[in-house]
C-alpha angles and dihedrals in degrees: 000000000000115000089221103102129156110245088249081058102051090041095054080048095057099041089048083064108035099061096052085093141001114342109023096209089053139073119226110216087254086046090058099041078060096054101047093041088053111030108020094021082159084070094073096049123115121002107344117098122200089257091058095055093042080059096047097052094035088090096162106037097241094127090239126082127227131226088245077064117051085037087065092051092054089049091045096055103034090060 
């Protein structure tokens, strides 16, 4: 699946995720393992584990990621 995706898409992805469980404008770390594995599988290639990139998106430490911040990672990579 391409990594070129319109902001509205990006945005009914990660709400289709995120409200499989908790806060439904935040992805849990398992939330999230379920999204790139099904919809950006590339992201997990080489060297990066699912923990890293938790890491990475969790800007702010609250053990959820937002959708700012899984929206930068997707800019980010697909650059």
């Amino acid at each position: 699946m391409s990594m070129k995706k319109s902001p509205a898409e990006l945005k009914s992805i990660f709400e289709k995720y995120a409200a499989k469980e908790g806060d439904p404008d935040q992805l849990s770390k398992d939330e999230l393992k379920q999204l790139v594995q099904t919809e950006f599988p590339n992201l997990l290639k080489g060297p990066t584990t699912l923990d890293d990139l938790f890491q990475e998106l969790d800007k702010n430490g609250d053990g959820e990621v937002s959708f700012e911040e899984f929206q930068a990672l997707i800019k980010k990579i697909s650059q």
